[in-house]
mmCIF file as gemmi writes it, N, C-alpha and C atoms, coordinates in Angstrom:
data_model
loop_
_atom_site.group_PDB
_atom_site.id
_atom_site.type_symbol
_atom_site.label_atom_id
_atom_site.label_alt_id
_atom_site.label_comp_id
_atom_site.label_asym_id
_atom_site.label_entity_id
_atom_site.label_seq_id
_atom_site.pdbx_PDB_ins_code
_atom_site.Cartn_x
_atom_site.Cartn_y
_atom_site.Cartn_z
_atom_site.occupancy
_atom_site.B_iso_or_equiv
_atom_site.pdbx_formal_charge
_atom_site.auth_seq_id
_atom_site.auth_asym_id
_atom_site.pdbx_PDB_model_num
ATOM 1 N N . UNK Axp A 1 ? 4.207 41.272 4.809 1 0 ? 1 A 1
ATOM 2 C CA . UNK Axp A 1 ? 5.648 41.421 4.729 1 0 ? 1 A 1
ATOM 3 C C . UNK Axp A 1 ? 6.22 41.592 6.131 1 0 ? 1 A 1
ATOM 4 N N . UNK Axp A 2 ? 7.369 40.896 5.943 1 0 ? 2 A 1
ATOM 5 C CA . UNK Axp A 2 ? 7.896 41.336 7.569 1 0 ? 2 A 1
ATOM 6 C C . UNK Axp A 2 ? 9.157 42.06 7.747 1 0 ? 2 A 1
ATOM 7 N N . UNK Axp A 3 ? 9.216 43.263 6.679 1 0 ? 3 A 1
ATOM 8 C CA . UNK Axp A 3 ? 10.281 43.694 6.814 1 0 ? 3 A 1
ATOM 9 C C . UNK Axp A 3 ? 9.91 44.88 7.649 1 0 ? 3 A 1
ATOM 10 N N . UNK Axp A 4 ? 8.805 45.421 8.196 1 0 ? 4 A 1
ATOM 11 C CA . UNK Axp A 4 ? 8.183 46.318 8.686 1 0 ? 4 A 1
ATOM 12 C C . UNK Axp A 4 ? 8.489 46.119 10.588 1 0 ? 4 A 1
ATOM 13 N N . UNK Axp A 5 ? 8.864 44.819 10.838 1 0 ? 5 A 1
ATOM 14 C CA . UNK Axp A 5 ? 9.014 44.267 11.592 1 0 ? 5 A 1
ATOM 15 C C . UNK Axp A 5 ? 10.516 44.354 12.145 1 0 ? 5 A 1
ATOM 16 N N . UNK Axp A 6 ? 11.139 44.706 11.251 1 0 ? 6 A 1
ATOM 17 C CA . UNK Axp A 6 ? 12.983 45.421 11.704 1 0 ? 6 A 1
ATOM 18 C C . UNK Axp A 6 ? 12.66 46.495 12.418 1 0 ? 6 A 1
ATOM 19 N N . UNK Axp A 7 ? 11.71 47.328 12.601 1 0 ? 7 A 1
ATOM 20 C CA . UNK Axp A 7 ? 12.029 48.651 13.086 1 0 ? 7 A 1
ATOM 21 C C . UNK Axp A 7 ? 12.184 48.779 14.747 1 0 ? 7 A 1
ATOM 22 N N . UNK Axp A 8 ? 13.011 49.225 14.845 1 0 ? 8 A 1
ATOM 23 C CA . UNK Axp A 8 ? 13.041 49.428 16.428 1 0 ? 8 A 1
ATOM 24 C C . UNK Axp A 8 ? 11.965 49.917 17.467 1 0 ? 8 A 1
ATOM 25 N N . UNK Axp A 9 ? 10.439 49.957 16.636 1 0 ? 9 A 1
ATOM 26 C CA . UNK Axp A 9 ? 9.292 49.411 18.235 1 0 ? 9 A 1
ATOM 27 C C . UNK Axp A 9 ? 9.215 48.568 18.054 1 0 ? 9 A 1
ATOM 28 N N . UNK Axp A 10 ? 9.639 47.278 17.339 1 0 ? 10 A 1
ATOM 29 C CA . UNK Axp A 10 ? 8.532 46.177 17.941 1 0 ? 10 A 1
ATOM 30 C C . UNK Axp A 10 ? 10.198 45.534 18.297 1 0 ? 10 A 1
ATOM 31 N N . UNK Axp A 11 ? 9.875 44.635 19.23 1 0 ? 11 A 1
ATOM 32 C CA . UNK Axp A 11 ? 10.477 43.51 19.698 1 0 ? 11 A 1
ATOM 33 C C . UNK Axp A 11 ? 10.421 42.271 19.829 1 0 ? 11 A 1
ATOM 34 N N . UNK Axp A 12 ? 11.141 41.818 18.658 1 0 ? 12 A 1
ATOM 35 C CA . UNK Axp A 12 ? 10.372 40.444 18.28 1 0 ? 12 A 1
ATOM 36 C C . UNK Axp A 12 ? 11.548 39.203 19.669 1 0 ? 12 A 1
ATOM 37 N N . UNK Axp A 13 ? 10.888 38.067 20.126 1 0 ? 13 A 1
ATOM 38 C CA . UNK Axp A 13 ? 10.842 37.028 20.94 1 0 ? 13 A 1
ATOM 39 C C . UNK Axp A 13 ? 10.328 35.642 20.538 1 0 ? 13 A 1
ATOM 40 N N . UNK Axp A 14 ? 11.047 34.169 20.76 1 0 ? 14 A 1
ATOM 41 C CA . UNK Axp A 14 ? 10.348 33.583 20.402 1 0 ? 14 A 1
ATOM 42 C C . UNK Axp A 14 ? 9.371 33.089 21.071 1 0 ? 14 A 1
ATOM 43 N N . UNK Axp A 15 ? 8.33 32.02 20.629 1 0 ? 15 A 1
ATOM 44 C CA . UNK Axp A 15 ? 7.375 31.673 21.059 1 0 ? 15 A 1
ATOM 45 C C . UNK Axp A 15 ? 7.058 30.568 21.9 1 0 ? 15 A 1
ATOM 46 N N . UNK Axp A 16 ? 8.187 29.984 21.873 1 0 ? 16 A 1
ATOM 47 C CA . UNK Axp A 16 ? 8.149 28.65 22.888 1 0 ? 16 A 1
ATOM 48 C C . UNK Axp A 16 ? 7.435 27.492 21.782 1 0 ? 16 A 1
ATOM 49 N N . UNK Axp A 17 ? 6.476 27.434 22.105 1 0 ? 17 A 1
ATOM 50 C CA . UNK Axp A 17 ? 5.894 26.064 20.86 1 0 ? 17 A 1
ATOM 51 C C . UNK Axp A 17 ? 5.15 26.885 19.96 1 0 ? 17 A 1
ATOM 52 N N . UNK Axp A 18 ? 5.658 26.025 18.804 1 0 ? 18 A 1
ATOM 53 C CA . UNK Axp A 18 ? 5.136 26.877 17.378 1 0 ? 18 A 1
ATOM 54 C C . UNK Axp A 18 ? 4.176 25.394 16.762 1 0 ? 18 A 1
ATOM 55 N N . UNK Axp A 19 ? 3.258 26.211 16.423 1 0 ? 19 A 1
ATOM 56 C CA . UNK Axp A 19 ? 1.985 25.003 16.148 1 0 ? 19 A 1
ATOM 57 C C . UNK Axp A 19 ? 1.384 25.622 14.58 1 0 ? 19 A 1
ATOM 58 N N . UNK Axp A 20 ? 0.814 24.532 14.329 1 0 ? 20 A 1
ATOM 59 C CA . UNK Axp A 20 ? -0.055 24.886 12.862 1 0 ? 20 A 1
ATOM 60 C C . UNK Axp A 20 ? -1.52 24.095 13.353 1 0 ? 20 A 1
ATOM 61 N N . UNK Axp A 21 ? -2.966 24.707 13.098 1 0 ? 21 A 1
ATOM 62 C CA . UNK Axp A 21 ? -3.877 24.188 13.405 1 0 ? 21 A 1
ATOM 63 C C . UNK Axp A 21 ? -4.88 23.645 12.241 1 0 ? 21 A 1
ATOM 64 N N . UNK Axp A 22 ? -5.62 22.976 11.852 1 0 ? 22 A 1
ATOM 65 C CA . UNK Axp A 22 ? -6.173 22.663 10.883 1 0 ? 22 A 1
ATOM 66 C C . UNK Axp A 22 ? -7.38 21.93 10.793 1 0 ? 22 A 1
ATOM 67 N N . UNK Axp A 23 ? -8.471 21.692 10.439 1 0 ? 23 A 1
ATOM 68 C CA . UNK Axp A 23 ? -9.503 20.874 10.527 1 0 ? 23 A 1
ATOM 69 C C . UNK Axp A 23 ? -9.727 19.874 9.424 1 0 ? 23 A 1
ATOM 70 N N . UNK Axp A 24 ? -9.5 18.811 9.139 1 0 ? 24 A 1
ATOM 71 C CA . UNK Axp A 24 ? -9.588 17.548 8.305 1 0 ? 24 A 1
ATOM 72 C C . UNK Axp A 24 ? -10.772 16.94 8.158 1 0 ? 24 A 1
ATOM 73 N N . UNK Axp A 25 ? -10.975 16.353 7.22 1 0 ? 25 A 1
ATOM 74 C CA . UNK Axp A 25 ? -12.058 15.299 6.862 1 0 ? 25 A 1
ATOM 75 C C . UNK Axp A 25 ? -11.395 14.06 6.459 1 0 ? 25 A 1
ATOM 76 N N . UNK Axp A 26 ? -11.883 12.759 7.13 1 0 ? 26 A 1
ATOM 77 C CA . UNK Axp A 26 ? -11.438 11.678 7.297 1 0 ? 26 A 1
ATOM 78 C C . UNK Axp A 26 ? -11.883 10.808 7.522 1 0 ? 26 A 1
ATOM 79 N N . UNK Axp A 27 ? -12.201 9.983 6.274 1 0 ? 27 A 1
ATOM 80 C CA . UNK Axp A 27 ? -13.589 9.126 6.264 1 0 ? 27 A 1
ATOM 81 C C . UNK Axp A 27 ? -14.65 9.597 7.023 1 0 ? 27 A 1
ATOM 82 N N . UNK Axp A 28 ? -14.773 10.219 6.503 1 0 ? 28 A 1
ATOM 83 C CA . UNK Axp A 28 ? -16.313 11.329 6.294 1 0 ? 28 A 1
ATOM 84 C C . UNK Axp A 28 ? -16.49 11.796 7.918 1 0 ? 28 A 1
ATOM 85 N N . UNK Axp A 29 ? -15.444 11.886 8.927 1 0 ? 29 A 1
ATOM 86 C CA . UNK Axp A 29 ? -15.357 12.447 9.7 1 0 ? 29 A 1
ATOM 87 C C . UNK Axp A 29 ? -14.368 14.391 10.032 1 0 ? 29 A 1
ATOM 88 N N . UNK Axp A 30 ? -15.389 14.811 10.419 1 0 ? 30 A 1
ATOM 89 C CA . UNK Axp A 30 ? -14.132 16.322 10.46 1 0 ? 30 A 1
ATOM 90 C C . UNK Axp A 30 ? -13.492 15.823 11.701 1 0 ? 30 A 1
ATOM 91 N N . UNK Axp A 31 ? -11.666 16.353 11.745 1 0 ? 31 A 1
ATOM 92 C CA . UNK Axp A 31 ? -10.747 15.959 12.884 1 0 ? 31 A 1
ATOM 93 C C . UNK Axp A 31 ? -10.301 17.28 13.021 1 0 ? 31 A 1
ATOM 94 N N . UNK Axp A 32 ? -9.826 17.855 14.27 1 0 ? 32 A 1
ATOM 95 C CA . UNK Axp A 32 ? -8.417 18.404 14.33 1 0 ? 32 A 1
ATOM 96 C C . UNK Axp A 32 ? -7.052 18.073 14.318 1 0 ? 32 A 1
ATOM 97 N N . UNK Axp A 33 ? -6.263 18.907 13.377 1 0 ? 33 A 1
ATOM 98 C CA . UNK Axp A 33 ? -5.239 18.213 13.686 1 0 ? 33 A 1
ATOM 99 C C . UNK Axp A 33 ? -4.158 19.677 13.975 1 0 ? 33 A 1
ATOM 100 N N . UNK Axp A 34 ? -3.188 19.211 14.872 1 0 ? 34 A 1
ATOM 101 C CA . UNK Axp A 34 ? -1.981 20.37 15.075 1 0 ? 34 A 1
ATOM 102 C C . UNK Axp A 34 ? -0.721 19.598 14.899 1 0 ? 34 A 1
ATOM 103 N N . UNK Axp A 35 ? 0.14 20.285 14.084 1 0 ? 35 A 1
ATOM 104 C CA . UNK Axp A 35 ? 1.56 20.191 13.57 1 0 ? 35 A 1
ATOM 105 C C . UNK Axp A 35 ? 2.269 21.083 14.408 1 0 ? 35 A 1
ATOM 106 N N . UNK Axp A 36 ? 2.969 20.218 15.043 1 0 ? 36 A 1
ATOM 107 C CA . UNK Axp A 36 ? 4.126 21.121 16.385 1 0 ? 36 A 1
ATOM 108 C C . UNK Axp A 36 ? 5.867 20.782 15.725 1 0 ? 36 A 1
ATOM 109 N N . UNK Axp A 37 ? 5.954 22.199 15.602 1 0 ? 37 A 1
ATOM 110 C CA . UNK Axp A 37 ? 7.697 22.586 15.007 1 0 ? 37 A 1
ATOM 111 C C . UNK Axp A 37 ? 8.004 23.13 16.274 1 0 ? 37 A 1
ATOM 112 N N . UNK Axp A 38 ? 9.229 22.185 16.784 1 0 ? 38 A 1
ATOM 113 C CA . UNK Axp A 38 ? 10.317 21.909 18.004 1 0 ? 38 A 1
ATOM 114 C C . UNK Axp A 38 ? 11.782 21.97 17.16 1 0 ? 38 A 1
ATOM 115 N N . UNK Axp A 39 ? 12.809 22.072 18.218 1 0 ? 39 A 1
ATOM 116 C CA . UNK Axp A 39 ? 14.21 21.622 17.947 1 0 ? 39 A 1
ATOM 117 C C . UNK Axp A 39 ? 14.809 22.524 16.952 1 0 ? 39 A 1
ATOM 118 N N . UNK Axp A 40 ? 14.756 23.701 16.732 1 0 ? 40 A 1
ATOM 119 C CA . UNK Axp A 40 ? 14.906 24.724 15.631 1 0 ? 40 A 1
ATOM 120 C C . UNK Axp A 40 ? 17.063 24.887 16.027 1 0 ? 40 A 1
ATOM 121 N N . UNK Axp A 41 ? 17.473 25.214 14.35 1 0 ? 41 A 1
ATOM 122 C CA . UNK Axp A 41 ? 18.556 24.827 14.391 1 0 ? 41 A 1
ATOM 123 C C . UNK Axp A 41 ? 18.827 25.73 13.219 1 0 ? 41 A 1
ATOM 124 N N . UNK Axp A 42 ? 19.573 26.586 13.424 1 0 ? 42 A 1
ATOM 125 C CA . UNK Axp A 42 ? 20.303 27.756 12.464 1 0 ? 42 A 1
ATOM 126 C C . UNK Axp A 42 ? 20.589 26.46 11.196 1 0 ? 42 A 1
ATOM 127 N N . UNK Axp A 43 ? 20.299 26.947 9.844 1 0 ? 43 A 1
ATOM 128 C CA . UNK Axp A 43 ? 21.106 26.617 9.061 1 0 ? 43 A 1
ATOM 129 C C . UNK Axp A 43 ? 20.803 27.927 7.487 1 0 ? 43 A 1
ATOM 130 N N . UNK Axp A 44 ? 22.08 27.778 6.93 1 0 ? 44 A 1
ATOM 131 C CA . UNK Axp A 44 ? 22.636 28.721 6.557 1 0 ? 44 A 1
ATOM 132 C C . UNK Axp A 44 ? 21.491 30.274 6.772 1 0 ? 44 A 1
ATOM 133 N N . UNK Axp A 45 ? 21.895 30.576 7.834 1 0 ? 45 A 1
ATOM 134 C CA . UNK Axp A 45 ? 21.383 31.739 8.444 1 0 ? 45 A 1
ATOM 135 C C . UNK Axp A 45 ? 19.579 31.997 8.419 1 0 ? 45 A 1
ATOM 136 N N . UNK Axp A 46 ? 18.745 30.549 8.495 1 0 ? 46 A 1
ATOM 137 C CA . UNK Axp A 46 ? 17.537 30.387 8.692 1 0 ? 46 A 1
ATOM 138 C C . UNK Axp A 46 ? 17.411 29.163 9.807 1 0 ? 46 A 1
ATOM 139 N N . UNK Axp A 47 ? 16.269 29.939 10.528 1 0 ? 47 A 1
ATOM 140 C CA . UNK Axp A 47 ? 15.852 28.785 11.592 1 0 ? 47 A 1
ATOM 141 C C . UNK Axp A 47 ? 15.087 27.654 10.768 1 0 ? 47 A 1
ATOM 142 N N . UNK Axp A 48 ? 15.475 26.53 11.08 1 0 ? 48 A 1
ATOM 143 C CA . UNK Axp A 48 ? 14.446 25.135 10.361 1 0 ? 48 A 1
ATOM 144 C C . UNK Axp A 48 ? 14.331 24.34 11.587 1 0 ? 48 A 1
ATOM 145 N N . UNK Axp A 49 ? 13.37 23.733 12.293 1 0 ? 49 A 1
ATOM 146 C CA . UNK Axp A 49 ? 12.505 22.895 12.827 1 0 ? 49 A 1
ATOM 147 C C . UNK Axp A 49 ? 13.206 21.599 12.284 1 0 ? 49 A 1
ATOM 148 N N . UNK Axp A 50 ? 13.39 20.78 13.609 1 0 ? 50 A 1
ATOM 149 C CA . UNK Axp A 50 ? 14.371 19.367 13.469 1 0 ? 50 A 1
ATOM 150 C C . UNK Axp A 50 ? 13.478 18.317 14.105 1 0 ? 50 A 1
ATOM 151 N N . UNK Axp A 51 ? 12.448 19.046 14.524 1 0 ? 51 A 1
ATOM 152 C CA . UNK Axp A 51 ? 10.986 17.788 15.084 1 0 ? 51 A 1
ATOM 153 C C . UNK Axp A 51 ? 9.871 17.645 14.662 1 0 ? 51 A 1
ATOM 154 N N . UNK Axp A 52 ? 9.072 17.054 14.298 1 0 ? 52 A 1
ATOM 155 C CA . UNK Axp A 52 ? 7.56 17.695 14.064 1 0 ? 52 A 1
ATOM 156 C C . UNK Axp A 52 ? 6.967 16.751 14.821 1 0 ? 52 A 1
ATOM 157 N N . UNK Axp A 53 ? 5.887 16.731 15.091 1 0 ? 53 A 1
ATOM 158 C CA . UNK Axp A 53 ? 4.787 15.991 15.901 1 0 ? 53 A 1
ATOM 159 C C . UNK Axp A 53 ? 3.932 16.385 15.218 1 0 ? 53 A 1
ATOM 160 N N . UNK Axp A 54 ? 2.424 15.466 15.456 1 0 ? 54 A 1
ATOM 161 C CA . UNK Axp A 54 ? 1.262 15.048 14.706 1 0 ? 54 A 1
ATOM 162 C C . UNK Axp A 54 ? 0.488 14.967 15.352 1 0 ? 54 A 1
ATOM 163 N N . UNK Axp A 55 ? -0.28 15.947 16.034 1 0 ? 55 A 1
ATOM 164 C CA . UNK Axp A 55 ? -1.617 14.873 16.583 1 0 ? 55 A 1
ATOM 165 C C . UNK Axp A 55 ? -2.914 15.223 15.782 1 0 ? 55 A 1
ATOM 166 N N . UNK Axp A 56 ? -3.978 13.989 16.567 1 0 ? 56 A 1
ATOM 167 C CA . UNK Axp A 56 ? -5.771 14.4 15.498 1 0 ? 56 A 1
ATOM 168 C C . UNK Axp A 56 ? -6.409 14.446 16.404 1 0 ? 56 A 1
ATOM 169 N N . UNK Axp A 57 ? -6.799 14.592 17.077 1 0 ? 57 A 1
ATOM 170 C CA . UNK Axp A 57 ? -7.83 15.001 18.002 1 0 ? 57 A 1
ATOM 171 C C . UNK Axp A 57 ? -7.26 14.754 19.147 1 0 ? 57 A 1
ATOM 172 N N . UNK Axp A 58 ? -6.212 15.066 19.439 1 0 ? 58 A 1
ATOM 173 C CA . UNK Axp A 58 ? -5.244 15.222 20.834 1 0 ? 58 A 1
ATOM 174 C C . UNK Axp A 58 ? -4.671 14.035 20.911 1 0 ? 58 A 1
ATOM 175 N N . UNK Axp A 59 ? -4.686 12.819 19.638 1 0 ? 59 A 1
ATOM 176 C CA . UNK Axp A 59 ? -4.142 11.771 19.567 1 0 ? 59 A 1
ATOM 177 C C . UNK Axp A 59 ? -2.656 11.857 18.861 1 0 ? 59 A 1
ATOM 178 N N . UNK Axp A 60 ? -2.337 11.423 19.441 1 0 ? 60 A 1
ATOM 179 C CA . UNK Axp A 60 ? -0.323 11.217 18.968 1 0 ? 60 A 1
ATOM 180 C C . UNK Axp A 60 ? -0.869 10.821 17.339 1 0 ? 60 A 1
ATOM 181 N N . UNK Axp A 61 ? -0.207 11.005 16.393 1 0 ? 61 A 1
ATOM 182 C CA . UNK Axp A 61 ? -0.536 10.181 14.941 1 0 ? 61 A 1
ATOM 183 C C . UNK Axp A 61 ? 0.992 10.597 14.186 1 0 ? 61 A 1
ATOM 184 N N . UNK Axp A 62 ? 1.979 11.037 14.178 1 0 ? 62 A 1
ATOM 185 C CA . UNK Axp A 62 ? 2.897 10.828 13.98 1 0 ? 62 A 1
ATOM 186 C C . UNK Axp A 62 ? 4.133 12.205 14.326 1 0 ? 62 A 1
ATOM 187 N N . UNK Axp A 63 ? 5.491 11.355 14.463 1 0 ? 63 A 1
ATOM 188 C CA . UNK Axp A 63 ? 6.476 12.079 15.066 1 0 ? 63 A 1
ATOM 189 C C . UNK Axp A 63 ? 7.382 12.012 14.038 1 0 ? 63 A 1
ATOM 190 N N . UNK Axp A 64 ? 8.334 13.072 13.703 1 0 ? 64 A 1
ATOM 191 C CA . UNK Axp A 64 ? 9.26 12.513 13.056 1 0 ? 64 A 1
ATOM 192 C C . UNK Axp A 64 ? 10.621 13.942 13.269 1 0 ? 64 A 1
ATOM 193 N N . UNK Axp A 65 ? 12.063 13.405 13.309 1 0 ? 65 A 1
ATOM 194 C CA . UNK Axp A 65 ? 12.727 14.346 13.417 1 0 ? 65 A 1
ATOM 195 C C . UNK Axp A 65 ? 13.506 14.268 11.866 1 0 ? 65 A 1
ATOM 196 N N . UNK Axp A 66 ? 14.126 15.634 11.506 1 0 ? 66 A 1
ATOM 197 C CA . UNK Axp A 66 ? 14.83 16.026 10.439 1 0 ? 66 A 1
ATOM 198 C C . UNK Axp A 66 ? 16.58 15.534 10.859 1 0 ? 66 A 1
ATOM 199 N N . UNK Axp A 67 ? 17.903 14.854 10.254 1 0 ? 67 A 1
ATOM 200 C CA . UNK Axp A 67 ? 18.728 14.873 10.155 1 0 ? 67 A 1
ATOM 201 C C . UNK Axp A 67 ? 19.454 15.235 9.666 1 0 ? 67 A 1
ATOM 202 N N . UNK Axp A 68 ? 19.326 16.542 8.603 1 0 ? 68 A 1
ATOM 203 C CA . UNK Axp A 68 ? 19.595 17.028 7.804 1 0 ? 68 A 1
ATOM 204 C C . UNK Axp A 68 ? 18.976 17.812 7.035 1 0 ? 68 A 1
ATOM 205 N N . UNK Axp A 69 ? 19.308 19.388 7.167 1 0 ? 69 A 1
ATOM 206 C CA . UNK Axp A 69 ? 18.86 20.716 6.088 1 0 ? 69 A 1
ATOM 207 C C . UNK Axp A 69 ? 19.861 20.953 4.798 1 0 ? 69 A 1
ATOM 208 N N . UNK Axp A 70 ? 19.54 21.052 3.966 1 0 ? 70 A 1
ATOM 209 C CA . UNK Axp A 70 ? 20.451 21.979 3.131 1 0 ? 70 A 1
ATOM 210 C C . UNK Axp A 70 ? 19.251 22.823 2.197 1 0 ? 70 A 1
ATOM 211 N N . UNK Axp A 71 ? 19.408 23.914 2.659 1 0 ? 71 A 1
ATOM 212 C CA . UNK Axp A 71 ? 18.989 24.933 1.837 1 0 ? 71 A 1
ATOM 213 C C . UNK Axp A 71 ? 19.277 25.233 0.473 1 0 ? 71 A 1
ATOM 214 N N . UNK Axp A 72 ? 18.984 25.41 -0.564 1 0 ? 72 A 1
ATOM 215 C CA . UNK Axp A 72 ? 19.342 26.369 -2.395 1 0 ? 72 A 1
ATOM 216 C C . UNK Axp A 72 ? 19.262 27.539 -2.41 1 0 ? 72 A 1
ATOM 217 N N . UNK Axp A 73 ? 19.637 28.343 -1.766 1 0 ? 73 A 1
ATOM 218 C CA . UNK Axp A 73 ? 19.712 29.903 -2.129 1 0 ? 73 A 1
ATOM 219 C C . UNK Axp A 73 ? 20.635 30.092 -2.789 1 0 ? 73 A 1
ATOM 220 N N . UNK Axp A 74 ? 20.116 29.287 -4.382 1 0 ? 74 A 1
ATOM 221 C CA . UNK Axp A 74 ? 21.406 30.748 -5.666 1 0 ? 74 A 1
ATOM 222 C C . UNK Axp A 74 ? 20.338 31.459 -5.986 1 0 ? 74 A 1
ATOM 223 N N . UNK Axp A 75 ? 20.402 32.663 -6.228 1 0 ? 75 A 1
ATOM 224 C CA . UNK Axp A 75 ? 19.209 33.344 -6.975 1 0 ? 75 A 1
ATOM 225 C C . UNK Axp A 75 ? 19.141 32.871 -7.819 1 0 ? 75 A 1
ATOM 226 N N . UNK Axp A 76 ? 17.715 33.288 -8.099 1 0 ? 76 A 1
ATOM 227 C CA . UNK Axp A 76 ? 17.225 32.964 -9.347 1 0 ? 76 A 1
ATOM 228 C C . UNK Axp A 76 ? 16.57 34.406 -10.789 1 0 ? 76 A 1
ATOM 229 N N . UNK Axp A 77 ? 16.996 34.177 -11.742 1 0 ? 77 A 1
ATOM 230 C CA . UNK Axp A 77 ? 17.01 35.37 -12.573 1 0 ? 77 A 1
ATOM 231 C C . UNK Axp A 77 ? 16.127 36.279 -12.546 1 0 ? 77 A 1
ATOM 232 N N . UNK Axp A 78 ? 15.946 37.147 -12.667 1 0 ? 78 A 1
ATOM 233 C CA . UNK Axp A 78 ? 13.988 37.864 -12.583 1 0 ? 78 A 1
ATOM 234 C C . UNK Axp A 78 ? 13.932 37.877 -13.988 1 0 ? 78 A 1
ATOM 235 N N . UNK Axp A 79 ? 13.853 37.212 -14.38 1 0 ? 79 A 1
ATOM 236 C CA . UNK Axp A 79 ? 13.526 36.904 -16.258 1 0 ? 79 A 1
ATOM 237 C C . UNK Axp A 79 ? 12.859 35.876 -15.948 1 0 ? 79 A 1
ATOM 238 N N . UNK Axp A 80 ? 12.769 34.744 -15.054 1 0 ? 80 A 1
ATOM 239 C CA . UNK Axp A 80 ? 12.049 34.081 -14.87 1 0 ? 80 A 1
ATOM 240 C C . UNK Axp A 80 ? 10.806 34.318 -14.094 1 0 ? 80 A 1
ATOM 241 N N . UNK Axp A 81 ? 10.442 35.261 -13.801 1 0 ? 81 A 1
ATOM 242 C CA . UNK Axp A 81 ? 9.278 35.915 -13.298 1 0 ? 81 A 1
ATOM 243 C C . UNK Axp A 81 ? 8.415 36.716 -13.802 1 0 ? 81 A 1
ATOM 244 N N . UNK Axp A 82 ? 9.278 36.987 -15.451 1 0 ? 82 A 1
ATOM 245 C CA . UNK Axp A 82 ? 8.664 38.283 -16.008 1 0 ? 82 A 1
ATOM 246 C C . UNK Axp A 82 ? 7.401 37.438 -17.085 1 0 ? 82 A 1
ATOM 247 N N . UNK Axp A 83 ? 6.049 38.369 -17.193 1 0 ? 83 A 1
ATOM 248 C CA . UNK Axp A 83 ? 5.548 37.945 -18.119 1 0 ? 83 A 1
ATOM 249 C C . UNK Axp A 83 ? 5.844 37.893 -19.496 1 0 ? 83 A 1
ATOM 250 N N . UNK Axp A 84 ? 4.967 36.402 -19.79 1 0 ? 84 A 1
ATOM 251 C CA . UNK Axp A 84 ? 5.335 36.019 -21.349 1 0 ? 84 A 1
ATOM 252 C C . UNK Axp A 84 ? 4.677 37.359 -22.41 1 0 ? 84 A 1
């Protein structure tokens, strides 16, 4: 949870490049691959990532930017969460 994370010791900063790391199998080869979230852009009061990049083993394999967020935050009932 990161609501523990409001309290006035810690000081949160961002990170400069935000990455996801992962190891693949691909035709029967294991790869690395890292997903890089760039270009971050307030929308309705959440940061969302407007770039992504792709690489597999330090190879470019795909880029793509976002033109458009729209978020759904209506709540949703807690009756729909409750057990049957």
């Amino acid at each position: 949870m990161l609501v523990p994370l409001k309290n006035k010791e810690f000081k949160l900063a961002p990170l400069g490049e935000v990455k996801s790391e992962t190891r693949l199998r691909e035709k029967g080869n294991e790869i690395n691959q890292e997903m890089f979230f760039e270009q971050y852009k307030m929308v309705d009061g959440v940061q969302e990532a407007y770039k992504l990049t792709i690489l597999r083993d330090g190879k470019a394999y795909l880029e793509g930017n976002l033109t458009e967020a729209i978020l759904h935050t209506q709540k949703v009932d807690d009756s729909v969460f409750q057990q049957p």
